[in-house]
VMD Tcl script that draws the C-alpha trace (Angstrom):
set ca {
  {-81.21 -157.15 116.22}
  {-80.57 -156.11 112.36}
  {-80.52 -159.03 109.90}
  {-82.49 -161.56 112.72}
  {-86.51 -162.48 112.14}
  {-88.56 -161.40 114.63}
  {-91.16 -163.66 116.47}
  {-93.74 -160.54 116.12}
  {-96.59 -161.16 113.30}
  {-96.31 -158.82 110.49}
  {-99.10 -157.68 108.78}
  {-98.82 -157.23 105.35}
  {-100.01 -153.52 104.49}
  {-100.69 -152.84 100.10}
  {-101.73 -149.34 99.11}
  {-103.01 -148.74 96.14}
  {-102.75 -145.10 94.48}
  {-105.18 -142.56 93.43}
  {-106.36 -142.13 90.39}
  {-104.57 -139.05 88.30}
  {-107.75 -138.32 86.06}
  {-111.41 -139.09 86.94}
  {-113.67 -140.89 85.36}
  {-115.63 -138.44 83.43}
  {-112.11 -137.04 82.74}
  {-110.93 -140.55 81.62}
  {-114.24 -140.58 79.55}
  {-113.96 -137.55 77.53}
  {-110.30 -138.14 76.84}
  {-111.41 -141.95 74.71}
  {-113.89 -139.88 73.37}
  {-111.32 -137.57 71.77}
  {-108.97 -140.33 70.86}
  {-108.74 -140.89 66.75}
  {-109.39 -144.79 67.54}
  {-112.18 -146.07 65.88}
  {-114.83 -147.93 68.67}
  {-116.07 -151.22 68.47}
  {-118.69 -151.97 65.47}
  {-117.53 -149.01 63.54}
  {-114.37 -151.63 61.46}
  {-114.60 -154.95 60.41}
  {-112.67 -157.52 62.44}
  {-110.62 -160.13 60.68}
  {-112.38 -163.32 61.88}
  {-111.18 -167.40 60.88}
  {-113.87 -168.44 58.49}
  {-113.79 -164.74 56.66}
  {-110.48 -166.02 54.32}
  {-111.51 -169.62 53.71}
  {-113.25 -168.55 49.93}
  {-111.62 -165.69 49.72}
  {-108.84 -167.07 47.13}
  {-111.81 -169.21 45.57}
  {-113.85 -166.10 44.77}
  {-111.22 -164.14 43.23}
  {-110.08 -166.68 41.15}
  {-113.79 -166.92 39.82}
  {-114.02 -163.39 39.41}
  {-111.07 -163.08 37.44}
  {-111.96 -165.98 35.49}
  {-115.24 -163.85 35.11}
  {-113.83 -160.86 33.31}
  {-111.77 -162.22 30.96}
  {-114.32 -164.42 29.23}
  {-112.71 -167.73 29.76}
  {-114.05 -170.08 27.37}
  {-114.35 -174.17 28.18}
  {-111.19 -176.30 27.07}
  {-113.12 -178.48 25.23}
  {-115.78 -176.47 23.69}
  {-115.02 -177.28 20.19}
  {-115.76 -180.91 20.89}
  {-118.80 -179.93 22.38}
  {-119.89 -178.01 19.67}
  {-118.84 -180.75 17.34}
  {-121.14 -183.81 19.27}
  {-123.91 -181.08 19.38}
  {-123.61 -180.81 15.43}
  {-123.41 -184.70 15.22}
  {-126.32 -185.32 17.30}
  {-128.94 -182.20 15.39}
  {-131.37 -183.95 13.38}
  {-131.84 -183.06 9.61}
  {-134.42 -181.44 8.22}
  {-135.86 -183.91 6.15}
  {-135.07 -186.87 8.74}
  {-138.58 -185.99 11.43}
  {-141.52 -186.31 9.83}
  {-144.24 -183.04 9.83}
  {-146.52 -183.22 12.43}
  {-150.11 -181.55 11.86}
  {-150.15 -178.63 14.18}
  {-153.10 -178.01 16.94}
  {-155.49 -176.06 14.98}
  {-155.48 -179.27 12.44}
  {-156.08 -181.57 14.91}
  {-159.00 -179.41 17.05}
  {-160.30 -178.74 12.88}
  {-161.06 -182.30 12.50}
  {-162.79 -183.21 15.80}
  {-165.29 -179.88 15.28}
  {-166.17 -181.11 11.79}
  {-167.14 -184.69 12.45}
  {-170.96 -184.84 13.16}
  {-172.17 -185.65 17.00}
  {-174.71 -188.66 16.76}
  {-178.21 -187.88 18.74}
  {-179.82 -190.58 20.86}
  {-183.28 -189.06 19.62}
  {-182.57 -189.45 16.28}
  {-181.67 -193.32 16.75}
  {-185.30 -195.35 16.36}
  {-185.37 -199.29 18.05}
  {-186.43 -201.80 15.17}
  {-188.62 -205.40 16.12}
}
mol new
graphics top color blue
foreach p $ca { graphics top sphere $p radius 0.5 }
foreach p [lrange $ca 0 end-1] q [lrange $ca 1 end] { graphics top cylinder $p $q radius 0.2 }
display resetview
């Protein structure tokens, strides 16, 4: 009867369709396609970003020449703590100091006689 189950088993049947294009077909078809392939673009990634606002903040500071807020008071403890001309005393340079151990006379053990 219509609209009743049956008692019979049913066997569930799927088909699947045929492919419209083969796979060479398929194939030469991607190759044609104006989408770039894998490798050939960057891809946007998480960590890529993180320094990204950093850097160009840097770089910007870069090219305009930005100069330390407090470089006058640096300049002014650097002028504070230069010492005067006449405050170190000279010191004799190298050749002055080799000059003077050349000169002094080496004493011989020869030339030394015991006395009794």
């Amino acid at each position: 009867r219509l609209g009743q189950r049956s008692a019979q088993k049913e066997f569930v049947a799927f088909t699947i369709p045929k492919t419209k294009e083969t796979q060479e077909a398929l194939r030469q078809r991607k190759m044609k396609n104006d989408v770039p392939g894998p490798g050939v673009y960057d891809m946007k990634r998480y960590g890529d970003d993180l320094g990204a606002e950093k850097t160009k903040t840097m770089e910007r500071a870069l090219r305009k020449g930005t100069r330390c807020w407090a470089s006058g008071q640096y300049s002014h403890i650097y002028q504070c703590m230069k010492p005067r001309s006449n405050s170190m005393p000279t010191l004799p340079t190298a050749e002055a100091v080799a000059g003077k151990t050349t000169k002094q006379p080496a004493q011989e053990p020869a030339a030394q006689t015991p006395t009794a």
